[in-house]
C-alpha positions, 0 to 999 in steps of 0.5 A: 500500500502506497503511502505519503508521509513518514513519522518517525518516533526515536527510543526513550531520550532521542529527538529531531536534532540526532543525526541519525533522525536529521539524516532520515529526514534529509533521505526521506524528504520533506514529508519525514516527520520526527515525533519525539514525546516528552520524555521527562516527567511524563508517562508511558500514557503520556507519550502515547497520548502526544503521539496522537494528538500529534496525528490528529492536530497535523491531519496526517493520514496514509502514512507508514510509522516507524518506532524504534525502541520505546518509540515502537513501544508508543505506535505498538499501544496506540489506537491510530492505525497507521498504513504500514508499521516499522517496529525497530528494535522494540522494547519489551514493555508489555505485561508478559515482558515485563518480569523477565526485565533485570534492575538494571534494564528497568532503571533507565525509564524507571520502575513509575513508568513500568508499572503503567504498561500497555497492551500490543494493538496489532496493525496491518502491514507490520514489519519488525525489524531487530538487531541480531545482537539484541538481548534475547528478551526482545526475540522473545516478544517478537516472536510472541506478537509478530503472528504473520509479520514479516520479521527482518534480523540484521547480522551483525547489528544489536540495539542501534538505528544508527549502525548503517545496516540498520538504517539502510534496511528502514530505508529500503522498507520506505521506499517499499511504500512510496 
């Protein structure tokens, strides 16, 4: 399915001004949006909420959303449904994920948000893209929400969009749907 625009959404702390979304945006064109929430002090809910309201206050419609990490996190809970998904290196942040997380994994976004998980909404047109170096947790859940999707390990590669693999292999899906 064709699509026009393209909304990227960075993991937990990423923004518009990293160079690895300035140059998505600059491969991609005019029509590449980066949406970064407001990480600090706000909750999972939150995000997803900005996320939305982001959507809905720009009157953005057939477009493909890409998340990576969290960011994938907030598209995967959302109720809008996007034209095609891209699930980058998605964090394990669902209920059945959730109490296999070590203390260490867990204090970065802190256990207040933990506690605030979502539920997976499943979309059409999903692709999963993970890092072979990823930790083991993050193949489980693929492998648990993926049913039918399309599932793209990149050799070599663990938890980084910016490593060039990885952000050859979002391109190529991209331009897939243009």
């Amino acid at each position: 399915m064709k699509t026009t625009q393209t909304i990227i959404i960075p993991g937990f702390g990423g923004n518009a001004k990293m160079v690895v979304y300035r140059k998505f945006q600059k491969t991609i064109g005019k029509d590449c949006y980066v949406f970064a929430p407001t990480w600090k002090y706000h909750s999972i809910e939150d995000w997803i909420n900005e996320y939305e309201c982001f959507i809905i206050e720009n009157n953005i419609r057939d477009f493909t959303a890409i998340g990576f990490s969290v960011g994938a996190y907030i598209i995967a809970c959302s109720k809008i449904v996007p034209q095609k998904t891209i699930y980058a290196s998605m964090s394990p942040l669902f209920a059945d994920d959730i109490h296999k997380w070590t203390p260490k994994m867990i204090r970065p976004l802190g256990k207040w948000r933990i506690n605030s998980v979502g539920t997976y909404a499943k979309k059409p047109e999903t692709t999963f893209i993970v890092g072979e170096k990823e930790l083991p947790i993050v193949f489980d859940m693929v492998k648990r929400i993926s049913g039918n999707s399309k599932v793209i390990t990149i050799k070599g590669v663990g938890h980084d969009i910016s490593d060039k693999k990885y952000f050859d292999t979002v391109i190529d899906l991209i331009k897939s749907t243009k």
